[in-house]
Backbone as CSV, one residue per row, in Angstrom:
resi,resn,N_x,N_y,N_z,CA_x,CA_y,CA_z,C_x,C_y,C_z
1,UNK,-19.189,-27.128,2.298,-18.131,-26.579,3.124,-18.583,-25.215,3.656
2,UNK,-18.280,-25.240,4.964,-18.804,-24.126,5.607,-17.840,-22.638,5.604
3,UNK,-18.087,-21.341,4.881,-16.988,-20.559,4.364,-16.540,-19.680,5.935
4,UNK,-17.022,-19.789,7.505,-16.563,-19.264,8.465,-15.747,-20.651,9.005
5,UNK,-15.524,-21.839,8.669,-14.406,-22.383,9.120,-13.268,-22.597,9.061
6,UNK,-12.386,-22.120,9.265,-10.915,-21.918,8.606,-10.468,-23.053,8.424
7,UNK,-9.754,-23.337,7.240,-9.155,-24.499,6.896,-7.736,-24.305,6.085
8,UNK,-7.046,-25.144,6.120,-5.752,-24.522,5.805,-5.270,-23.796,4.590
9,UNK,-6.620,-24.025,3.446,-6.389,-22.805,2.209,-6.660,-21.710,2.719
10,UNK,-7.188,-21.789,3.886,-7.642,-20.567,4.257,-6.499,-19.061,4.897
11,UNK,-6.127,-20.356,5.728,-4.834,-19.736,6.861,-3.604,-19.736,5.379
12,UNK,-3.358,-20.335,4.506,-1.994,-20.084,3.629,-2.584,-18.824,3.060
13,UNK,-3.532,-18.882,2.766,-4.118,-17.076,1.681,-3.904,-16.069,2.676
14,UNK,-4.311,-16.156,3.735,-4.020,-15.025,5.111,-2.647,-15.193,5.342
15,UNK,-1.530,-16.188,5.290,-0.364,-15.845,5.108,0.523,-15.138,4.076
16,UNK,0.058,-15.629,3.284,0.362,-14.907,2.258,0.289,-13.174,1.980
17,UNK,-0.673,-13.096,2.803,-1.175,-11.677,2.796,-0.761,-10.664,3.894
18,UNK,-0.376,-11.363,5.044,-0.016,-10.548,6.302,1.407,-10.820,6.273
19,UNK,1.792,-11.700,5.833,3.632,-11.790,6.105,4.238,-10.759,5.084
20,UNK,3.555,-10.220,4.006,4.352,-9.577,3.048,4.228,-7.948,3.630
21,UNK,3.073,-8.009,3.939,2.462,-6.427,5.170,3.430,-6.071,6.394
22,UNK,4.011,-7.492,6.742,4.616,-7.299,8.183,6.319,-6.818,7.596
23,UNK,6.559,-7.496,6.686,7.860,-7.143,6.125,7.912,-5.803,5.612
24,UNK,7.069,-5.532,4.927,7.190,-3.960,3.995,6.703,-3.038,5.397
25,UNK,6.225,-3.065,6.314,5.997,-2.018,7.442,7.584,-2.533,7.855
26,UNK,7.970,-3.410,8.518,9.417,-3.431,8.470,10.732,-2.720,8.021
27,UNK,10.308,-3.076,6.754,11.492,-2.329,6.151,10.937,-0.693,6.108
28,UNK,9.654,-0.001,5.923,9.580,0.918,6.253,9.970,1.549,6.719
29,UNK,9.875,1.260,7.860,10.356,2.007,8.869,11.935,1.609,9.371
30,UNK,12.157,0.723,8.772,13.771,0.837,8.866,14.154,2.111,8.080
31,UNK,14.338,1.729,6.673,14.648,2.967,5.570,14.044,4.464,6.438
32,UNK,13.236,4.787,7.035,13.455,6.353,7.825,14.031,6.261,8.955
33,UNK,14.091,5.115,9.394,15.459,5.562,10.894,16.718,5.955,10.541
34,UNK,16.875,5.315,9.151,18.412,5.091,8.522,18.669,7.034,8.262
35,UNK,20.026,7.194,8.794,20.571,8.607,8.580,21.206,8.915,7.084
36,UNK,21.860,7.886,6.664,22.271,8.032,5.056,21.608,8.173,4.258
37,UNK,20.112,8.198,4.086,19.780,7.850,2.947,19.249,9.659,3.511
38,UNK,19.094,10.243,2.258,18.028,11.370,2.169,16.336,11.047,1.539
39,UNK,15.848,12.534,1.838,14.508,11.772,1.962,14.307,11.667,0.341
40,UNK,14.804,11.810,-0.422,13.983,11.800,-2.065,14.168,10.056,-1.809
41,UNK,15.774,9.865,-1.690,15.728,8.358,-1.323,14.818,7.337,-0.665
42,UNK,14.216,7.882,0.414,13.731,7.534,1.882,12.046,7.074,0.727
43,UNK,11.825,7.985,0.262,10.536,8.151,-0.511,10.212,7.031,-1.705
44,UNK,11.577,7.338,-2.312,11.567,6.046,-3.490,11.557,4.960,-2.926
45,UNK,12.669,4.479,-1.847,12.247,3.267,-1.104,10.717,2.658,-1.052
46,UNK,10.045,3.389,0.091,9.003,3.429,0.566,7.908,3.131,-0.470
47,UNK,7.909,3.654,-1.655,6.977,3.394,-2.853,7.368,1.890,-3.506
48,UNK,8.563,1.684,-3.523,8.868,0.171,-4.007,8.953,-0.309,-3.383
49,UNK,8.929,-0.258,-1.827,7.709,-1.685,-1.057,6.655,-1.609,-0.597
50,UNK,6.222,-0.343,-1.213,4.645,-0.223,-1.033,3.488,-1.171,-1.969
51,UNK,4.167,-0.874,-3.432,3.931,-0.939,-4.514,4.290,-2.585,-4.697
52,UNK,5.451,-3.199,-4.091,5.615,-4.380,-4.295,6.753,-4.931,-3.498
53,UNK,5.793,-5.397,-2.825,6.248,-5.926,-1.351,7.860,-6.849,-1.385
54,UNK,7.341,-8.181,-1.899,8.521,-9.100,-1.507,9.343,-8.637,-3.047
55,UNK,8.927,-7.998,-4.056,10.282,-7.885,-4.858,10.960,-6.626,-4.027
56,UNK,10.335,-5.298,-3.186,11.036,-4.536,-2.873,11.917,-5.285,-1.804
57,UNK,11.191,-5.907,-0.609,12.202,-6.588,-0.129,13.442,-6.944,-0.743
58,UNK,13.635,-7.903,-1.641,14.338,-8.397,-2.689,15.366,-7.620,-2.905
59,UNK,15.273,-6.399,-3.462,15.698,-5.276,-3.760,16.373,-4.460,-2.835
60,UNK,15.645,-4.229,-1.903,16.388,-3.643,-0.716,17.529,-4.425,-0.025
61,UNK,17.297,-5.926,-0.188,18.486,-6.006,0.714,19.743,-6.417,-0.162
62,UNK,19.581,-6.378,-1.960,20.838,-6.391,-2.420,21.284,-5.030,-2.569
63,UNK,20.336,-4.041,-2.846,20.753,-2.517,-3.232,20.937,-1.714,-1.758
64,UNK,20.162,-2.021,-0.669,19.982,-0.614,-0.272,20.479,-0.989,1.430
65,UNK,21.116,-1.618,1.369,21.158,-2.229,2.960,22.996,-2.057,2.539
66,UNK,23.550,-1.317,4.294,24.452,-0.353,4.119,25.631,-1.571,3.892
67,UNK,27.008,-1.162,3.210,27.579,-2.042,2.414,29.252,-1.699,3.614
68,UNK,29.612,-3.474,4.064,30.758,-2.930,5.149,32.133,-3.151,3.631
69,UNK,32.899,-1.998,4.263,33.944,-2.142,3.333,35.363,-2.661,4.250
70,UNK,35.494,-3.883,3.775,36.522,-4.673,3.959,38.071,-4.053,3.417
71,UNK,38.559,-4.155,4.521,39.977,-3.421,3.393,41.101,-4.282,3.599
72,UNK,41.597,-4.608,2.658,42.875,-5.962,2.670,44.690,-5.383,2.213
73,UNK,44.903,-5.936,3.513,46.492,-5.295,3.810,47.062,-6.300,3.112
């Protein structure tokens, strides 16, 4: 097997690897547009999806993604 021909273990390992990159630059840079959060916040974010991509994902969007408050008459 020739190792410059891509074959589809090939392309799933390169997915694997660029989809989790494209999400954590994502959310990156979401978390500093965002005005609520301060930066100690902004920082901790940023390290737990630096550090680990799809659990920070994970994480961010049960903890840190802004919460609408429903109010019942």
């Amino acid at each position: 097997m020739d190792l410059l021909t891509p074959g589809l273990g090939l392309l799933a390992w390169t997915a694997l690897l660029i989809i989790p990159l494209i999400i954590g630059l994502f959310l990156v840079f979401k978390i500093w547009k965002r005005e609520d959060f301060d930066q100690t916040t902004k920082l901790l974010w940023t390290i737990v999806i630096i550090f680990a991509p799809i659990l920070g994902f994970i994480l961010f969007l049960i903890f840190g993604r802004k919460q609408k408050i429903i109010s019942i008459k």
